[in-house]
C-alpha positions as CSV (number, residue, x, y, z in Angstrom):
1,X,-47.7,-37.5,10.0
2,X,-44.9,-38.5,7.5
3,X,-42.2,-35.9,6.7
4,X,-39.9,-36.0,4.1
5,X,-36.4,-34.5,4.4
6,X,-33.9,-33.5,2.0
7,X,-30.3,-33.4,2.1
8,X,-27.1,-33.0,0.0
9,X,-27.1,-29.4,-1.8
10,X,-24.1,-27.3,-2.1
11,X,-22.2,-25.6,-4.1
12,X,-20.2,-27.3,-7.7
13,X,-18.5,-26.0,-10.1
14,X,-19.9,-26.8,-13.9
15,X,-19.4,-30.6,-15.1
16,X,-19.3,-31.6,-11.1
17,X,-21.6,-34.2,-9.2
18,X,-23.9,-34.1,-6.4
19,X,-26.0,-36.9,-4.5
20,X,-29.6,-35.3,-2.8
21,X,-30.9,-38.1,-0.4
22,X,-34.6,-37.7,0.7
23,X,-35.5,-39.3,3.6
24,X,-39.5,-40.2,5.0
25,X,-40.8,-41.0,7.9
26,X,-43.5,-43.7,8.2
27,X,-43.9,-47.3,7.4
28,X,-45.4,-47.8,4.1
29,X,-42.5,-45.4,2.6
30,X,-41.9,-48.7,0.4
31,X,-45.8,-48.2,-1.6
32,X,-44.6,-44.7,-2.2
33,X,-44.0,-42.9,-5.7
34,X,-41.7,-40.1,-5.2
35,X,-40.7,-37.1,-7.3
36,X,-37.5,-34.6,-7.1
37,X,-39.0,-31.1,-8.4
38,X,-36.3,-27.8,-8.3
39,X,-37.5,-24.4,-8.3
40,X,-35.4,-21.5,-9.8
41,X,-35.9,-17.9,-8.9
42,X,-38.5,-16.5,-11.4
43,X,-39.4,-20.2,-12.8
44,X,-42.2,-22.3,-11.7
45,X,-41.8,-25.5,-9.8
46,X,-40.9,-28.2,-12.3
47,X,-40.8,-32.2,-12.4
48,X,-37.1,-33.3,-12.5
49,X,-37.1,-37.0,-12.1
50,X,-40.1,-39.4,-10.6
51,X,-39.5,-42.9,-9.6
52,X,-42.0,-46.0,-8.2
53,X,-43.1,-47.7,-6.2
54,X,-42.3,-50.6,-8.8
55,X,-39.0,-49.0,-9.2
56,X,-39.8,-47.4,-12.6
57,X,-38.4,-44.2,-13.1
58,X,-39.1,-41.3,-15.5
59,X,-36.8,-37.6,-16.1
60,X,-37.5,-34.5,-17.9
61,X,-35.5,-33.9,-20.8
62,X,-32.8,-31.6,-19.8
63,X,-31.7,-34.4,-17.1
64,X,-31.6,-37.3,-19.3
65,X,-28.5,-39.3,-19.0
66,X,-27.3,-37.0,-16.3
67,X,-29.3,-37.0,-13.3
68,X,-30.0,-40.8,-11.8
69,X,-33.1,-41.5,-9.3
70,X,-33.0,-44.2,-7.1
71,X,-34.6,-46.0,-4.1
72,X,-33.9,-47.9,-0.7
73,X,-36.1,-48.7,1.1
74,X,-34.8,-50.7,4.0
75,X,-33.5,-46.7,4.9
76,X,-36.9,-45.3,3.3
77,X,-34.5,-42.8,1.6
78,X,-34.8,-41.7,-2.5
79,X,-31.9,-40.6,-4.0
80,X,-31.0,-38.2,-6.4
81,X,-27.6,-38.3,-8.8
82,X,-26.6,-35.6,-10.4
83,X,-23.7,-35.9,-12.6
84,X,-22.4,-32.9,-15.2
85,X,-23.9,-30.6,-13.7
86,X,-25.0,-27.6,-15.5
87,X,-25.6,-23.6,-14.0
88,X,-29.0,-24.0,-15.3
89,X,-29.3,-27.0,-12.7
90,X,-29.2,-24.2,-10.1
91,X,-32.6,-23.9,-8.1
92,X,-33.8,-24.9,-4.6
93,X,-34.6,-28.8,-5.3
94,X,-37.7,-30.4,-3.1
95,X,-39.0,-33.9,-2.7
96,X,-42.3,-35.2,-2.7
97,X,-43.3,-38.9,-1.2
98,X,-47.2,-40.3,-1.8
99,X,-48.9,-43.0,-1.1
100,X,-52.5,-42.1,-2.3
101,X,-55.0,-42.2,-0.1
102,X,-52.7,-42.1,3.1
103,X,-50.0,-39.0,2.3
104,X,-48.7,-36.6,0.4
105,X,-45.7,-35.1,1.6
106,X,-43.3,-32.6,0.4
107,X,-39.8,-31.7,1.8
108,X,-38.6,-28.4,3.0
109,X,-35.9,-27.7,0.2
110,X,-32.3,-28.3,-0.5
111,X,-30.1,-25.5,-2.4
112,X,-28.2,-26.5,-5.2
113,X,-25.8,-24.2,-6.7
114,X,-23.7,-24.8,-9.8
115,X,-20.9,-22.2,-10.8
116,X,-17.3,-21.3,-11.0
């Protein structure tokens, strides 16, 4: 069973930087498309950046030019870079690796915090 693992929250202040890695389990982590969702009390679960298996990468609009998704897969870690943070950033932030047709896995959570 693959398992995906986040890492990396904390606490920032505003206009500060954090790195989330998300590590999986498995050996085909490198056909994988994976997402980085956040969740903040009261909101629904929403889509923050989405990269590849190709290495193509997509962000919703209030992360543009802040937030960077990237890949290794030699570690079968995603990454997640957020730069100028913002206290609307705040929210638990999860992971999500698929491969269709073989998993669809979703990590347990990371807390990110962003205030003075």
């Amino acid at each position: 069973q693959v398992q995906a693992v986040e890492s990396g929250g904390g606490l920032v202040q505003p206009g500060g930087s954090l790195r989330l890695s998300c590590a999986a389990s498995g050996s085909i982590f490198s056909r994988s498309a994976v997402g980085w969702y956040r969740q903040a009390p009261g909101k629904q679960r929403e889509l923050v950046a989405f990269i590849t298996s190709g290495g193509s990468t997509n962000y919703v609009d209030s992360v543009k030019g802040r937030f960077t998704i990237s890949r290794d897969n030699a570690k079968n870690t995603v990454y997640l870079q957020m730069n100028s943070l913002k206290p609307e950033d705040t929210a638990v932030y999860y992971c999500n690796s698929r491969v269709p047709g073989y998993y669809d896995a979703w990590g347990q959570g990371t807390q990110v915090t962003v205030s003075s």
